[in-house]
C-alpha positions in Angstrom: 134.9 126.4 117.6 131.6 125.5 119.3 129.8 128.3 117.3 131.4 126.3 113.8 129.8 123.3 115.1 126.4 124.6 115.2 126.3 126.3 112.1 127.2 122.8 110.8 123.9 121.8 112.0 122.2 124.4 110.6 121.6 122.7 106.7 119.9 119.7 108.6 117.3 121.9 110.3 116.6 123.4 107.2 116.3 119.7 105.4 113.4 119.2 107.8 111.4 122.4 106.2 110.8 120.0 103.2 108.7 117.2 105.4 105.2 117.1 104.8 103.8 117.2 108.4 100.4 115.9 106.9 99.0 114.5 110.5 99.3 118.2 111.7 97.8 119.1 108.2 95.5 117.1 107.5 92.7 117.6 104.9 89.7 115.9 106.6 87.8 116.5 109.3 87.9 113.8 111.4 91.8 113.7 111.1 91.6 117.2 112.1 90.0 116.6 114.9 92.3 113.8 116.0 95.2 116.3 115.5 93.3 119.2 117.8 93.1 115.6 120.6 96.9 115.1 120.0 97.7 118.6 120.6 95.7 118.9 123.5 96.9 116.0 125.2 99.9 117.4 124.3 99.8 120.8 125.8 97.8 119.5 129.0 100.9 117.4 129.7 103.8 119.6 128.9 102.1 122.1 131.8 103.5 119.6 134.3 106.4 118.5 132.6 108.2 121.4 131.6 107.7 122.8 135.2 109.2 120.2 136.2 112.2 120.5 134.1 113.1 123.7 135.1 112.6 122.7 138.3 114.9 120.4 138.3 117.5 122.4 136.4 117.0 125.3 139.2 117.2 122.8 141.9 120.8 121.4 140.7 122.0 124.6 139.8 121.0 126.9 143.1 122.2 123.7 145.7 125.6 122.8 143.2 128.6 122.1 145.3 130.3 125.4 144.7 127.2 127.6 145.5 127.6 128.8 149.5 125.2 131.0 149.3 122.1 128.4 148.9 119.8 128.4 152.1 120.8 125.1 153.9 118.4 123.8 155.6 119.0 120.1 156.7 115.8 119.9 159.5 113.5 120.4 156.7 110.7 117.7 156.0 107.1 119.1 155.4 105.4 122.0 153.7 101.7 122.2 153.2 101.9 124.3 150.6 104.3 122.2 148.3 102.4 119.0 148.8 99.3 121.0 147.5 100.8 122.1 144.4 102.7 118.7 144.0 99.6 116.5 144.2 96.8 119.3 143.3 98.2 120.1 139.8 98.7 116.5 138.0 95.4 115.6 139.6 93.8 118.5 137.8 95.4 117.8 134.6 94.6 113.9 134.5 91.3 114.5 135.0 91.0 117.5 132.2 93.0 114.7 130.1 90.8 111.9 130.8 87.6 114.3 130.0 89.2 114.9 126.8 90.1 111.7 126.2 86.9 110.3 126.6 84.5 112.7 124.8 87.2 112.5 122.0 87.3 108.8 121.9 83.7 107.9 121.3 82.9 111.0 118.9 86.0 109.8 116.5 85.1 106.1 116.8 85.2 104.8 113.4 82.2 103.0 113.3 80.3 105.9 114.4 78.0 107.8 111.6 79.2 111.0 110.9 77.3 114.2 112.5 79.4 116.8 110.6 81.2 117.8 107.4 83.3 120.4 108.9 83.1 121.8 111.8 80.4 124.7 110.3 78.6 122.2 108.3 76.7 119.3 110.1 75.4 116.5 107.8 72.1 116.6 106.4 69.6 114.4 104.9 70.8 114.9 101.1 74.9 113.8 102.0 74.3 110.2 101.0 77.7 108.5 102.8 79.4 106.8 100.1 80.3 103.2 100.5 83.5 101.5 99.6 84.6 98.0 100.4 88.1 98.3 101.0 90.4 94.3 100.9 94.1 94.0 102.3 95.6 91.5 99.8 99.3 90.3 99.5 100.6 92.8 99.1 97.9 95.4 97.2 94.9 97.1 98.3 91.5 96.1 96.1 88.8 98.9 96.8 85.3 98.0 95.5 82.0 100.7 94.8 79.3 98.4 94.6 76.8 101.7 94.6 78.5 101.9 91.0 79.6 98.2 90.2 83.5 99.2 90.1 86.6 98.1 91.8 89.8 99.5 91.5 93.4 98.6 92.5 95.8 100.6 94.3 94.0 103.7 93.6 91.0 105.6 95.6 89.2 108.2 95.0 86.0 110.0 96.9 84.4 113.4 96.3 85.2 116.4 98.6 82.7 116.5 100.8 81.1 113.5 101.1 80.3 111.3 103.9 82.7 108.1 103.3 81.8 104.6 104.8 84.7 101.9 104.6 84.0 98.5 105.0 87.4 97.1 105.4 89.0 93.5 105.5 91.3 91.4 104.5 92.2 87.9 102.5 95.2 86.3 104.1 97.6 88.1 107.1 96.1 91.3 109.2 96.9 94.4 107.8 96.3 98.5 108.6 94.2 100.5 106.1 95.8 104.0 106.7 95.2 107.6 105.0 96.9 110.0 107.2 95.2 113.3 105.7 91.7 111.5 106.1 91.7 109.5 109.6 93.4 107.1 111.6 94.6 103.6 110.7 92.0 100.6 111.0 92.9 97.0 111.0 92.2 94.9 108.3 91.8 91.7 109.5 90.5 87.8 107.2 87.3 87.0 107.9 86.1 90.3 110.2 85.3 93.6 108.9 86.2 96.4 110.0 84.5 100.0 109.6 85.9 104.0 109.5 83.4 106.5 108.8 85.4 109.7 107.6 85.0 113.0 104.6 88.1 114.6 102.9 87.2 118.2 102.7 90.6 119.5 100.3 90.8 118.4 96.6 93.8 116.9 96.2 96.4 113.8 96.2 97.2 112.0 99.1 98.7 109.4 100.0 97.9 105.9 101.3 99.7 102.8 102.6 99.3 99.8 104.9 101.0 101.2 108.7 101.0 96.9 109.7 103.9 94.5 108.4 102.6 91.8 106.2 105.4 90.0 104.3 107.9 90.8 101.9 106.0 93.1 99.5 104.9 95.3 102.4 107.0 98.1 101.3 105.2 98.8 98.4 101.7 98.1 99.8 100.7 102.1 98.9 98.2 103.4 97.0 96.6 107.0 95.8 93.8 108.6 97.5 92.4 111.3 95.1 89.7 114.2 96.5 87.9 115.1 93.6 85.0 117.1 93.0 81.6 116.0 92.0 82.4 116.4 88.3 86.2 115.1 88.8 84.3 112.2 90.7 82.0 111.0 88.0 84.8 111.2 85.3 86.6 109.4 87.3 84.3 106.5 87.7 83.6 106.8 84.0 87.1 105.9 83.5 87.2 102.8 85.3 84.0 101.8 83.2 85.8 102.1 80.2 88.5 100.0 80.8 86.4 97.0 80.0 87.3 94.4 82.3 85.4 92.7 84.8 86.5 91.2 88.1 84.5 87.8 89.0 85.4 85.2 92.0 88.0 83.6 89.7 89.4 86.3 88.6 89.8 87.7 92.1 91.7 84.1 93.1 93.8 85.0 90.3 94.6 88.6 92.0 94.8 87.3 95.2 98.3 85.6 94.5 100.8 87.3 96.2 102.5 90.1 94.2 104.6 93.5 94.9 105.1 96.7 93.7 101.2 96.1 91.6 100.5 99.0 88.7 96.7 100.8 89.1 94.2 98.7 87.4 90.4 99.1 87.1 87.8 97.0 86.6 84.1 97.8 85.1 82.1 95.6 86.2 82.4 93.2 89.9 80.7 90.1 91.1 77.8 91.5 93.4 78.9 88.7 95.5 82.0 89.2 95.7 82.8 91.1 98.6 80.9 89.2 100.9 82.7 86.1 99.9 85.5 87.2 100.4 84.2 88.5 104.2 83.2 85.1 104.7 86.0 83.7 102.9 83.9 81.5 100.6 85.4 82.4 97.2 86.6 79.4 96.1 84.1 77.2 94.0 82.2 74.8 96.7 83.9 76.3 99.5 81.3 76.5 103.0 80.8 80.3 103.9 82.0 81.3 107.4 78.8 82.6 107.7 76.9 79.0 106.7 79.5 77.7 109.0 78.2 79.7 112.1 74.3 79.2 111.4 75.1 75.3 111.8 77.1 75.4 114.8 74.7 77.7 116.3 72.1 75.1 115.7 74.0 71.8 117.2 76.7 71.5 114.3 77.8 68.5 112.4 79.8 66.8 115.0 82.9 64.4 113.5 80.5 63.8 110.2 81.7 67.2 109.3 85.3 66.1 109.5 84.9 64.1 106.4 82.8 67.2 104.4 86.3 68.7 102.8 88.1 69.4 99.6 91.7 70.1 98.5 92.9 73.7 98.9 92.7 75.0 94.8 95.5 77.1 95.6 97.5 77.4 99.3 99.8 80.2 98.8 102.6 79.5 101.2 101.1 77.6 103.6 97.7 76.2 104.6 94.9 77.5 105.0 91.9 76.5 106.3 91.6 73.5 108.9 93.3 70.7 108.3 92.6 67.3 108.6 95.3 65.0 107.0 98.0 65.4 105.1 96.9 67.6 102.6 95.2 71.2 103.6 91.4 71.2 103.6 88.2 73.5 103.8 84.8 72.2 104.3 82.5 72.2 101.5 79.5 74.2 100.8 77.5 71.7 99.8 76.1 70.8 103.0 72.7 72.0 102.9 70.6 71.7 100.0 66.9 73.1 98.7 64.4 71.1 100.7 66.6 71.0 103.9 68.5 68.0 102.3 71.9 67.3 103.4 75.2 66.5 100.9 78.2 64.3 102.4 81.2 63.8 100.7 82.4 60.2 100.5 85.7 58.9 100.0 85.4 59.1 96.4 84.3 62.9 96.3 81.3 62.0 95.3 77.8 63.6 96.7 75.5 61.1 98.8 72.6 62.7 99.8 70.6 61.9 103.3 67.6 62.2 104.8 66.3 65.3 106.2 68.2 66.3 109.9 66.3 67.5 112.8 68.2 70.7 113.4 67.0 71.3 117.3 68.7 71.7 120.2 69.2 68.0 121.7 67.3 68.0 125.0 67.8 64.2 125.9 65.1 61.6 126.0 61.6 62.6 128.1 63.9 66.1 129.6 62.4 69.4 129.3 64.2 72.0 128.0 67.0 73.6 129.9 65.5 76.9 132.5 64.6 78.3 135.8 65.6 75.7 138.5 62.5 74.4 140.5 62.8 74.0 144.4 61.9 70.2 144.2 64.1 69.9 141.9 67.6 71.3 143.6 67.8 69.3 146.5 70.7 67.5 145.4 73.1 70.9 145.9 71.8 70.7 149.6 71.1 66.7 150.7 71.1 63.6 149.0 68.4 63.3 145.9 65.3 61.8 147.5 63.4 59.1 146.0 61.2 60.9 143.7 63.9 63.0 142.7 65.7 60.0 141.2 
């Protein structure tokens, strides 16, 4: 009877002949060479586990209840030579593991260049690394070529090859940009960008998808990768020229709404812009760029006259975005510098007032120098009371 029962389980090994182990298989290099770390890791720690199992299966079977003939030895405490091999042998592996590990860990980082095609090609000179800007939208994936002035939806495609640079972010909720056959998933992240550096080296169709939950269309956040070659490659981009449409700042708020299950679409022409604004999520008409945001902060900010330089959301999704100050959501306006280092604040009627030029240094305080070294005659209150030339 126990022989019927494993034949019985015999049709669901054979189901598993059908999976496509593609991140065993991959087709690009630096996959590849994250499989070769996964294996190796692998192997290095199965030589002290599976010794270990069987040991332990020995062990209970030669000193089992019913077994008088095992040695019995209940003085025994100490051998030399089992300590060695039960502290010498992990040691030797952890430290082969963390060799690997490390070498393996900053030669795949993803924001390194590449140095190789394959691993009997290196990169040269002439493999220009071709640039894609890759945004994580609800719940879509929008991938822009601004060598060629196209953006696509929910379809990517690179030549075989060729050195890939993805600049990756992402427009509401963190997401993970993730080709299995090509590398390992990135986080795509609002208002940071990330980078992966990888080459597909097999013609062919893969398949991509987002490895983070985002929401409710999360499920059918995929999209095609297609390797082409060179020719395959420029009739491809040739397509997406021809269909004619053009994808500006509005109508990018327009395909930012959240939708599910979104059919390929292609654009022909972008704003040259438009990536960066949506990096610095800035899009919106008037909206301040996180970026212009930064440069005034870094240069003594606004203080609480900033509070009242806001506009109404145009559009808030499900909820907020933005800081909010009040009852309705709010982002700060980007019309807070002007040509002629001018400043613009909004009043309560929304409309502009313009003031005088602001003194954007550091505040030092009245007749203080600037903040450095600390001078001997000047530190005597850490160690006594301030003399009278001191106050």
């Amino acid at each position: 009877m126990r022989y019927w029962k494993l034949l019985a389980l015999l049709p669901l090994g054979l189901t598993l002949g059908g999976c496509n182990l593609v991140v065993l298989a991959p087709s690009g290099d630096v996959a590849a060479q994250q499989r070769d770390l996964v294996i190796i890791a692998t192997v290095l720690m199965l030589l002290i586990v599976v010794p270990v199992m069987a040991a332990t299966a020995v062990v209970a079977w030669r000193y089992r209840q019913s077994n008088d003939a095992a040695t019995y030895t209940p003085d025994w405490d100490h051998s030399t030579q089992l300590e060695l091999l039960i502290w010498a042998a992990p040691l030797l592996i952890i430290i082969c593991l963390g060799a690997v590990t490390w070498m393996g860990t900053h030669l795949l980082d993803p924001y390194r260049t590449l140095g190789r095609i394959a691993a009997d090609r290196p990169v040269t000179a002439q493999d220009k690394p071709l640039e894609v800007n890759v945004v994580a939208l609800d719940w879509k994936w929008l991938f822009i070529y601004p060598e060629y002035g196209i953006a696509t939806v929910n379809e990517l495609a690179a030549p075989v090859n060729r050195p890939l640079d993805f600049k990756i972010t992402a427009s509401s909720v963190m997401n993970s940009f993730y080709i299995p056959a090509l590398a390992g998933q990135i986080y795509a992240m609002p208002g940071m960008q990330s980078r992966l550096h990888a080459v597909i080296n097999k013609p062919g169709l893969y398949r991509g998808f987002s490895a983070n939950y985002s929401g409710a269309g999360f499920s059918g956040m995929r999209f095609a990768f297609h390797g082409l070659s060179d020719a395959e490659f420029a009739g491809w981009i040739e397509k997406a020229k021809a269909s004619g449409s053009r994808l500006g700042k509005p109508d990018y708020l327009t395909l930012e709404r959240p939708s599910a299950n979104e059919p390929v679409r292609y654009y022909a022409s972008i704003d040259s812009d438009l990536f960066r604004a949506i990096l610095n999520m800035c899009v919106e008409t008037g909206k301040m760029c996180m970026s212009e945001m930064m440069a005034i902060d870094a240069r003594g900010g606004m203080g609480m006259a900033g509070v009242r330089n806001t506009l109404p959301l145009a559009y808030d999704k499900f909820a907020a975005r933005g800081a909010v100050f009040g009852v309705e959501p709010s982002f700060v306006t980007g019309g807070v510098c002007l040509p002629g280092d001018q400043n613009v604040r909004m009043s309560d009627d929304s409309s502009p007032t313009i003031l005088a030029p602001r003194d954007w240094t550091p505040l030092q305080g009245r007749g203080l120098e600037r903040p450095g070294p600390m001078r001997p005659s000047k530190a005597s209150f850490i160690t006594g009371p301030a003399s009278k030339s001191d106050s």
